[in-house]
N, C-alpha and C positions, 0 to 999 in steps of 0.2 A: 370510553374513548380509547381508543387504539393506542399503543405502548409506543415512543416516539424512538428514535433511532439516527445512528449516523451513519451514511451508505456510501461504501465505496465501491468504486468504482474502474475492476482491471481491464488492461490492453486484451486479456484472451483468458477464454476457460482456465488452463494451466495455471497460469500467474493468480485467477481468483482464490483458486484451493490452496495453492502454496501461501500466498500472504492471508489468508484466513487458521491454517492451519500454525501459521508463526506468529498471529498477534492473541489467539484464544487463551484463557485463563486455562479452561478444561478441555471440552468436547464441543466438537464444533459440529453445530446440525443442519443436516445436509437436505434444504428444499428446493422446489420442482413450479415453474411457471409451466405449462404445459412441457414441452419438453427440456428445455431451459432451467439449470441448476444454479442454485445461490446459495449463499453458506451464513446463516446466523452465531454469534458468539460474544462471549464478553470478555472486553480487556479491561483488568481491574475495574471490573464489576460495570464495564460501562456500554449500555448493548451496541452490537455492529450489526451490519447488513454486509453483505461484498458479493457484488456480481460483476458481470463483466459483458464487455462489448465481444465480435467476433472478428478482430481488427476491428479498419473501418465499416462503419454503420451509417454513413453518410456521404456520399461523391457531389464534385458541384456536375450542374448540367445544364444545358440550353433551354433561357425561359422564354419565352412565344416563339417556342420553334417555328420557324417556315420556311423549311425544306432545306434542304442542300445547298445552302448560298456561305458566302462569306463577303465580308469579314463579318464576326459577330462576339460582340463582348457583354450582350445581356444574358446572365448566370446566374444560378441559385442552388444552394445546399439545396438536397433532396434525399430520401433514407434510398438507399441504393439498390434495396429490394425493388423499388420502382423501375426500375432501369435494366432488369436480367433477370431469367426466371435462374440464374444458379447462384444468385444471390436471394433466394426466396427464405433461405432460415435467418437470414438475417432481422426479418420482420418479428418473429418472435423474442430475441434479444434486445430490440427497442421495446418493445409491449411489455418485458418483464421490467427493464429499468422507468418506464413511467408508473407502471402500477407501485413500483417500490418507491418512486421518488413521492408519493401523495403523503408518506405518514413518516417521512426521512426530515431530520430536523438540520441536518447539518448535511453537508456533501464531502466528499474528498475525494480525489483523481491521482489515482497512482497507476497510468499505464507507463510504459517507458520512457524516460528520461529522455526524449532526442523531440526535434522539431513534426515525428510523423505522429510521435504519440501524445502531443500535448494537442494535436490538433483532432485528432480523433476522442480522444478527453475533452477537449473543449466541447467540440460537436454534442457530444452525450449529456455534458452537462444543459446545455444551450437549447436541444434540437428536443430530448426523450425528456428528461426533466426540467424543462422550461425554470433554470438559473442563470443567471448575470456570472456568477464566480463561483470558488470553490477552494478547496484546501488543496493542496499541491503536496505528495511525495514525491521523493527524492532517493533514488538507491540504483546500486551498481552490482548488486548481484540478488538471487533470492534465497538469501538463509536466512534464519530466523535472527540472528544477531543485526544484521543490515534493515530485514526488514522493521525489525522494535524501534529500531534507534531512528529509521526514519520516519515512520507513523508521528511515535513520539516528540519529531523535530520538524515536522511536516512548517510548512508555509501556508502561511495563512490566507494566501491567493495564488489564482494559477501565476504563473513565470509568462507575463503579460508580451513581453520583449520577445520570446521564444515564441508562442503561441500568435503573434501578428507575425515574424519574420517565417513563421510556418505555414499560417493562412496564405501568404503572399506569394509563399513559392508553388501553392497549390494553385492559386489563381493563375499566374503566369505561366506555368507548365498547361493547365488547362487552355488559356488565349492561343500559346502560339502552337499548342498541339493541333487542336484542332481545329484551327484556320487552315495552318498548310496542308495539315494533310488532307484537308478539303480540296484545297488549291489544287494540291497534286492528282487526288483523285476524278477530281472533275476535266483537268487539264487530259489525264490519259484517254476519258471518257469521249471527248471530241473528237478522238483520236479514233474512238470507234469499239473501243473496249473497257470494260469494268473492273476495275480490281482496286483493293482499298489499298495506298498507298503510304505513306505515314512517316513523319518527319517532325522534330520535335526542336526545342532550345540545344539540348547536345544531342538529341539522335543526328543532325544535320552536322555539326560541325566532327562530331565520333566519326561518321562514315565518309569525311573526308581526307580523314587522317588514314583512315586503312587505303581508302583509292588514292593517297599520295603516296602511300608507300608501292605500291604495286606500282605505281608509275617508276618510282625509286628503282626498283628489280630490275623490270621490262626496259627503264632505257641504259643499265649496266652495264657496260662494256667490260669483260674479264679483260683481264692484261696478264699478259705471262711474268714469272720470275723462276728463280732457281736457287733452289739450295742447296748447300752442301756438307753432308754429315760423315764424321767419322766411329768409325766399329771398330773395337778393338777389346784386348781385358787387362786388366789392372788386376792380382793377388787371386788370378786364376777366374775372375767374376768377370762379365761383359760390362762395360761403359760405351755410351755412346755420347758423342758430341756434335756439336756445330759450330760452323764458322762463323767468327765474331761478323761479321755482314752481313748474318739471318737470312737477306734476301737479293740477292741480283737481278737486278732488273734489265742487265747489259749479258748475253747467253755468250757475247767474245771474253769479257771479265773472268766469267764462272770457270769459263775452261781455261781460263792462264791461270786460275789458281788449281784448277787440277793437272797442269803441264808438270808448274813448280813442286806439287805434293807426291808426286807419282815415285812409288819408290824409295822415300824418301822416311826418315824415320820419325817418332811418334813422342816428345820428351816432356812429362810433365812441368812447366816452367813457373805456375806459380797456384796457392792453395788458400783461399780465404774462407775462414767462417763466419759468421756471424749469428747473435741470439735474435730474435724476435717475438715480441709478446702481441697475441690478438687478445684481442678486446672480447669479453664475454659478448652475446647478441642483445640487442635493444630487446623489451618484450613485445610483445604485439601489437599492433593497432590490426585496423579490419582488414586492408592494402596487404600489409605484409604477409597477414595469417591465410588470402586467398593465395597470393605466390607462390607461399609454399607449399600450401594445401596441393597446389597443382601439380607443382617440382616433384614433392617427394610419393604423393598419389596418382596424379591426375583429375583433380576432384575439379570441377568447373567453379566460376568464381560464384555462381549463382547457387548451386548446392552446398557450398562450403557455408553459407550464409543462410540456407536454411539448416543445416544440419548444426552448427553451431546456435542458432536458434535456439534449437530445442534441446541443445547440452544447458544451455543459460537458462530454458523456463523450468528443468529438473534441479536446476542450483546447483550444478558440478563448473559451470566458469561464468565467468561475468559477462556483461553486457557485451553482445561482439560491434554489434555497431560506433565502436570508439576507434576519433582517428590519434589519440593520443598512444604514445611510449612511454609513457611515466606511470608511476604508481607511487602514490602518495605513503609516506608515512603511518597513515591512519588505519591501513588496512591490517597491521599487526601481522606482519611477516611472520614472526617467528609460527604464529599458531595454525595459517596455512600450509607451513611446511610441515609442520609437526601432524599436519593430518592428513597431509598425503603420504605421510612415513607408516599410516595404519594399511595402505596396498601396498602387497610384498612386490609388485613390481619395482614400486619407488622407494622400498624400507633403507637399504644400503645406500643410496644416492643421498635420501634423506639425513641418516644419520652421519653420513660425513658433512655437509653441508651445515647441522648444524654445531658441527666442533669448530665453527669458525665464531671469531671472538661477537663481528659487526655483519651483520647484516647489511648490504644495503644492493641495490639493484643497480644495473649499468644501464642509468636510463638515457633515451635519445630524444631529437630536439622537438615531438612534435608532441601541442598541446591540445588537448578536447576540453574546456569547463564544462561539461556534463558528465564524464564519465573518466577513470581512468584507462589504461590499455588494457585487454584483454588479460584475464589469467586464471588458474584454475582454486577456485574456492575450497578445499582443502574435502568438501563432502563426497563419499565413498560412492561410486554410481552402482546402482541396484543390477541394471541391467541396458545395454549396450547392442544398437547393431553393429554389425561389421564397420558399417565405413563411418559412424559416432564413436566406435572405438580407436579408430586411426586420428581422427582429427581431436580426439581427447586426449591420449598419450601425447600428440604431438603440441598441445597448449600446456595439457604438466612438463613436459621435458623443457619446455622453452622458457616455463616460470623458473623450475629449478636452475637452468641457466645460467641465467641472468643476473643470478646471484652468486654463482660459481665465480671463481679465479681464473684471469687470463688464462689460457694456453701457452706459451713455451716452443718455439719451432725452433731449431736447428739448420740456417740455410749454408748451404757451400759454393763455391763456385770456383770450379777447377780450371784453368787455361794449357792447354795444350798445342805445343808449339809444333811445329812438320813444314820444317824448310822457311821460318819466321814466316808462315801463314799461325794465325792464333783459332783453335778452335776452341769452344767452351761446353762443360758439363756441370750440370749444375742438379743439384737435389737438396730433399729435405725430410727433417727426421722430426718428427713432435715427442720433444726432450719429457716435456710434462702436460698432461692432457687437459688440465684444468677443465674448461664446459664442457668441452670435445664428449667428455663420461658425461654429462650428465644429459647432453641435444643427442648424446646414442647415434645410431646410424644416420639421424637429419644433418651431423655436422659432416662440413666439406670437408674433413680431414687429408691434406696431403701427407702422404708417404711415398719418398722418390728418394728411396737409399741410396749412394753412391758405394763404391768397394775402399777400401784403404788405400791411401795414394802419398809418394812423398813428393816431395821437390825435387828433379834431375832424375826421377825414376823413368824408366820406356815405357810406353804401352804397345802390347806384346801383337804382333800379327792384324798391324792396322787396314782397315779396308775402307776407302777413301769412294765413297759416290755420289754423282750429281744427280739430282732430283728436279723434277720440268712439273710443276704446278703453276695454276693461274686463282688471279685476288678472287673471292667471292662474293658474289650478292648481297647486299642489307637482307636482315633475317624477317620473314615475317612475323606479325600477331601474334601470339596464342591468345585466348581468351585472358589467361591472368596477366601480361605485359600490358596487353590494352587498357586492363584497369588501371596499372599503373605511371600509363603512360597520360591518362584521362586527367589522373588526380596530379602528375607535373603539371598540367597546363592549366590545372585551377577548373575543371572542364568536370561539370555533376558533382553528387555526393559522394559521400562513403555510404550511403543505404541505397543512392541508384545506379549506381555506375555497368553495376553486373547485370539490373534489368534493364538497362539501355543497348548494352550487346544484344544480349539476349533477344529483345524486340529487334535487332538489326538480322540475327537468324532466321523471325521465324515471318519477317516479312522477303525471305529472300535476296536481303540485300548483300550479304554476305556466305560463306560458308568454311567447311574445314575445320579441323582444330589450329593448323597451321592457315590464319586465318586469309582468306582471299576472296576479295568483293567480288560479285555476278556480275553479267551483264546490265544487271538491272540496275546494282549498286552502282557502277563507272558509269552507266548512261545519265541515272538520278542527280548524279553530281556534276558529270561534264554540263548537260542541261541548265542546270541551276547557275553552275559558275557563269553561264553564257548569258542567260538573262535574266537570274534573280542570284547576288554570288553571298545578299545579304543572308540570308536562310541557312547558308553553310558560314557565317562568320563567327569562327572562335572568339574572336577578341567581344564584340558586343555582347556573347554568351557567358564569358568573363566578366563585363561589365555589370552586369545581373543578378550576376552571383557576390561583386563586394556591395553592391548595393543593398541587393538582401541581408547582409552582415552588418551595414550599418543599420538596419531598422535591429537589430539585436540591442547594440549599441548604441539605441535613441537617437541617431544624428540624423535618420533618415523617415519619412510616415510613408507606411503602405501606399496611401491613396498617390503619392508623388511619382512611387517607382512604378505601380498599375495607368497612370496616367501616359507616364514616357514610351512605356511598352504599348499601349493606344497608338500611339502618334506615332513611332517607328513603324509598328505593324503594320500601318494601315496605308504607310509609301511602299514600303516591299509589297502587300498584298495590288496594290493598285498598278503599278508596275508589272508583278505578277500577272494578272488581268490579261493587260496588253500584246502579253506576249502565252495567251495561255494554248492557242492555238501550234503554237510553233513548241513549246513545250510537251505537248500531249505528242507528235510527231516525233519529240526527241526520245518520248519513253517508250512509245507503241512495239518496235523490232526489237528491243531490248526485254520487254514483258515477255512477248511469247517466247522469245528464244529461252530464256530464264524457267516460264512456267515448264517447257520443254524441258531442261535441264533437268530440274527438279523435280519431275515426276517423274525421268525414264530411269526402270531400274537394269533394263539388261534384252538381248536381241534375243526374238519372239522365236521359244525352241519348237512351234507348230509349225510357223509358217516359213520362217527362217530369213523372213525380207523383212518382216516390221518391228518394231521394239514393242516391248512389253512397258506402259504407263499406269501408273496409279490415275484409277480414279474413283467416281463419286457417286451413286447411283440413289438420285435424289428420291425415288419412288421406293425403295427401301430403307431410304437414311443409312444407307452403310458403306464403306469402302472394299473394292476391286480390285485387281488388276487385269487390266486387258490392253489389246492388240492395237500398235495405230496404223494396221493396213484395215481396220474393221472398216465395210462390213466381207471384205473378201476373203479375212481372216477374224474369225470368232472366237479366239481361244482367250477365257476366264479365268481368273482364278481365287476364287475368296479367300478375305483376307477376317481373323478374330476382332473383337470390338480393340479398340482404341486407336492411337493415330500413327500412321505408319509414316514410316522416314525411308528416304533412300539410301541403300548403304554402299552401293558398288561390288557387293560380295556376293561369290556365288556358295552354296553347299556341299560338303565336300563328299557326299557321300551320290549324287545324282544332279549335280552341277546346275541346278536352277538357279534363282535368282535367289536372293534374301531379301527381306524387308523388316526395319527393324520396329516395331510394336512397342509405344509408349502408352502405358498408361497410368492414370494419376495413383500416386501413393505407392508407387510399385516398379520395380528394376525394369528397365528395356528390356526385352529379347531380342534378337531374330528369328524369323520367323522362314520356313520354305516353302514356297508356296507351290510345290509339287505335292499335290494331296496323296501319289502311289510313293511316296519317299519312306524307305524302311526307318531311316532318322526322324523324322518327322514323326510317323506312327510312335515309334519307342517312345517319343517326347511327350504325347497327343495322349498315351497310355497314363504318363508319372503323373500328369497332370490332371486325370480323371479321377485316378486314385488319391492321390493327396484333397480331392473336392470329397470323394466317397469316405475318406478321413472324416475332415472337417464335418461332413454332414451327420456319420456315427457319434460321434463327440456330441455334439449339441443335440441330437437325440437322448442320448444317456442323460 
């Protein structure tokens, strides 16, 4: 009889070998489902199994499909190899967890601590090993002391309240996904054209917060004002100032104060300083850590989230999906700091830091019970890309931070008198730099010296000018502000927020870094508000979201809050309905102009009348670009595998167009799609040779 076992069961490959390699007594051995790797070992002498999912291994999906209709609310888990061949290896990964659940005497689910991975753990237990329940770990980073002590502490059933209020927000994201954007797509459809559409619980209310802003812009009226600054030096240095009334809004005002000042002399009348102390920074939650990610890199909020990913599955920071700023006690400060003092990047920052008597972190107000905020786990990283080395310096300096000493500013504020008009100059000096050293170039550090100034001293050779500026426009989007603009209004998670943008890019509802809805996006909404404005309502989307929070909290049972969502959906989609014909008209001029957009990269240098458009050449399976005066102009130009983007840039060496080449696992380019381009060739050359590389190598 077969040797009996306890089998655990991770979020992803990664995470399997690292919590097998931190719970093994010895050596831990490394076997093979056909392609599919699982790791045997004993902890005090007690045998394990540990394999893993690949993510999700299970999507719900439409049960007695029939056709393209809505509304529809009969659903069923199903292994999601079913449903796409590029989810085809997933089927192996259920195959190895059932063959290993036959002779597994016990279970345990240790994928990630948050609502996506107790339900994808639930699934595996439930769906590949047909169990009722299961042991439940519990851990915030993966180092071998985190992981023992959770093994060791584990729960002796899943985190039931998590896993229903998880289930729940799967099913409802599924309902009203994929009603409307049936609704939608079939509405364009009458319209006379196809294109898949897509509208979700916060994709619909996301994308009317960008089209409210751009309304914002567009109906802005600038207003004029003026100001008025003075030039002059003080102990040989220039100072400049301005007039205590910053702005004039009256252009006859501005100039009776430059009547009175003309000529007139320049007297320092009064000198105050004052100290001020900033507050070290909160440490991270997800929010903040994309903000900045973007501020000081430009890293999209949606790469900073996989790239921090997989700093946390190597065990150099914790969990990023926490929306908390606190960090408990329990984590033993002192020993993370002490082993980030072992990279000489942080040895000096370290060792000051720990000459302080108390440790304690300047935490802020927000709470996660699963996780604490982000920070870095003190383990030395082996080896780093470029842009996981940016955002890992940037989670150590912000731990060491956080535990630094206020800063220290020195502000002034000089008043300078000229005919009893008062102007003012003002600066500031960072007396003691407290975190400012240890956040390095991320912190804002103001330095705005002033020169030595006394009371009743002149400032020497003043030059008095008015200046004719008007107000400015509300600023738009970037990708990171939306996110945080999502999570003020209580609007998605902190794990979807960034692929809900993201989905709003790549269905064209949006574009830019400086973010501005398409045609498609301002039609999709004007539309809706007019006859369906339910679909776009934050507040209900809201509703949904504390409702999902009290089934956490027991107040509330799935089936109640699945039911209400029924019965709202099913007035909007029926209303919907009514008005589907007049809908599909309101999107139709908006599509093409939009597809239009979107595909033109630049004016056709053959023919010189038609643009140059991506497209699609379905008898090859590959992407183009060609002419839209075709067939009068024929000019092609092939484009390398993956998916190309518009970028508006031409080349600088033979002025074609560019197109920028995405593909998975690997940096964009741009690309020229002039095949006689001397740049191009050079490029077309490095790129042969680094294959002729790779391919000598793996010969040897």
């Amino acid at each position: 009889m077969p040797e009996k076992y306890e089998l655990l069961i991770a979020e992803k490959p990664t995470s399997a070998k690292k919590i097998a390699e931190a719970l093994a007594d010895e050596k831990v051995a490394q076997e093979k489902n056909k392609k599919v790797t699982y790791y045997i070992l004993a902890h005090k002498g007690k045998k394990i199994v540990i394999a893993s999912c690949l993510g999700h291994l299970y999507g719900l999906v439409e049960k007695d499909k029939k056709g393209w209709t809505y509304p529809v609310f009969s659903y069923e888990w199903k292994p999601i190899y079913e449903n796409g061949k590029a989810m085809t290896q997933t089927k192996e990964f259920i195959n190895t967890l059932k063959k290993l659940a036959k002779n597994a005497e016990s279970f345990t689910v240790c994928t990630d601590y948050d609502d996506e991975g107790t339900v994808l753990g639930l699934n595996a237990v439930r769906f590949a090993c047909n169990q009722k329940d299961a042991n439940r770990m519990k851990f915030s980073t993966l180092t071998k002391k985190d992981l023992v002590e959770s093994y060791e502490h584990k729960m002796k059933h899943l985190d039931w309240d998590q896993a229903y209020a998880g289930l729940t927000r799967h099913e409802l994201d599924w309902i009203y996904g994929i009603n409307n954007s049936r609704a939608l797509t079939l509405a364009l459809k009458t319209a006379g054209i196809f294109k898949i559409l897509s509208t979700g619980r916060v994709q619909g209310p996301a994308l009317k917060i960008i089209v409210d802003k751009d309304r914002e812009i567009i109906k802005f009226t600038p207003e004029p004002f003026w100001q008025i600054k003075l030039e002059g030096a003080a102990d040989k240095q220039s100072v400049t100032a301005w007039h205590t009334e910053d702005k004039f809004w009256e252009k006859q005002k501005a100039e009776g104060v430059m009547k009175r000042t003309k000529g007139k002399k320049a007297v320092v009348v009064s000198i105050k300083k004052k100290e001020m102390l900033v507050a070290p920074p909160f440490p991270f939650d997800l929010t903040t850590l994309q903000t900045e990610a973007y501020r000081c890199f430009g890293i999209s909020p949606k790469e900073t989230m996989s790239i921090t990913q997989n700093l946390y599955l190597n065990g150099y920071i914790s969990y990023p999906r926490s929306s908390s700023n606190k960090l408990p006690p329990n984590l033993e400060y002192q020993k993370i700091i002490q082993d980030l003092g072992k990279q000489k990047s942080y040895r000096e920052l370290v060792v000051q830091l720990l000459k302080k008597k108390i440790l304690k972190p300047n935490e802020g107000p927000k709470i996660d019970p699963a996780h604490p905020a982000i920070h870095a786990t003190g383990e030395v990283p082996k080896k780093l890309t470029e842009r996981e080395a940016k955002l890992y310096d940037l989670v150590v300096r912000r731990t060491l931070a956080t535990f630094a000493d206020p800063a220290k500013n020195e502000l002034m504020k000089v008043e300078i008198d000229v005919n009893k008009e008062l102007f003012v100059a003002r600066g500031a000096v960072t007396k003691e730099q407290g975190w400012y050293l240890f956040y390095g170039a991320y912190a804002k550090e103001k330095h705005e010296e002033l020169p030595p100034m006394k009371e009743g001293m002149e400032i020497k050779n003043p030059v008095i000018t008015q200046l004719e500026d008007q107000t400015k426009p509300p600023k738009r989007f970037t990708p990171a502000s939306i996110i945080k603009e999502l999570e003020s209004r209580g609007l998605g998670t902190k794990s979807t927020r960034s692929t809900i943008i993201d989905t709003l890019y790549q269905r064209h509802y949006i574009n830019e870094k400086s973010i501005e809805a398409t045609k498609l996006g301002i039609a999709t909404v004007e539309t809706l508000e007019k006859y369906c404005p339910e679909i776009l309502d934050e507040q209900l989307t809201r509703h949904f979201e504390e409702e999902m929070e009290q089934i956490r909290e027991e107040k509330k049972k799935p089936e109640e809050i699945i039911d209400e969502v029924k019965t709202e959906l099913t007035k909007i989609l029926t209303n919907f309905k009514k008005h589907e014909k007049d809908i599909g008209k309101g999107l139709l001029q908006a599509t093409k102009e939009t597809r239009t957009e979107m595909s033109t990269i630049g004016p056709c240098p053959v023919c010189k009348q038609g643009e140059l458009q991506l497209r699609y050449a379905r008898k090859f399976k590959s992407n183009f670009v060609g002419c839209s005066a075709y067939p009068k102009c024929t000019a092609t130009f092939s484009l390398p595998q993956g998916l190309p983007k518009v970028t508006k840039t031409f080349c600088k060496e033979c002025n074609y167009p560019q197109v920028m080449i995405i593909r998975q696992g690997k940096r964009p380019f741009n690309y020229c799609i002039n095949k006689n381009c001397k740049l191009k060739q050079e490029w077309l050359e490095q790129q042969n040779s680094k294959m002729e590389t790779i391919k000598v190598n793996s010969e040897e």
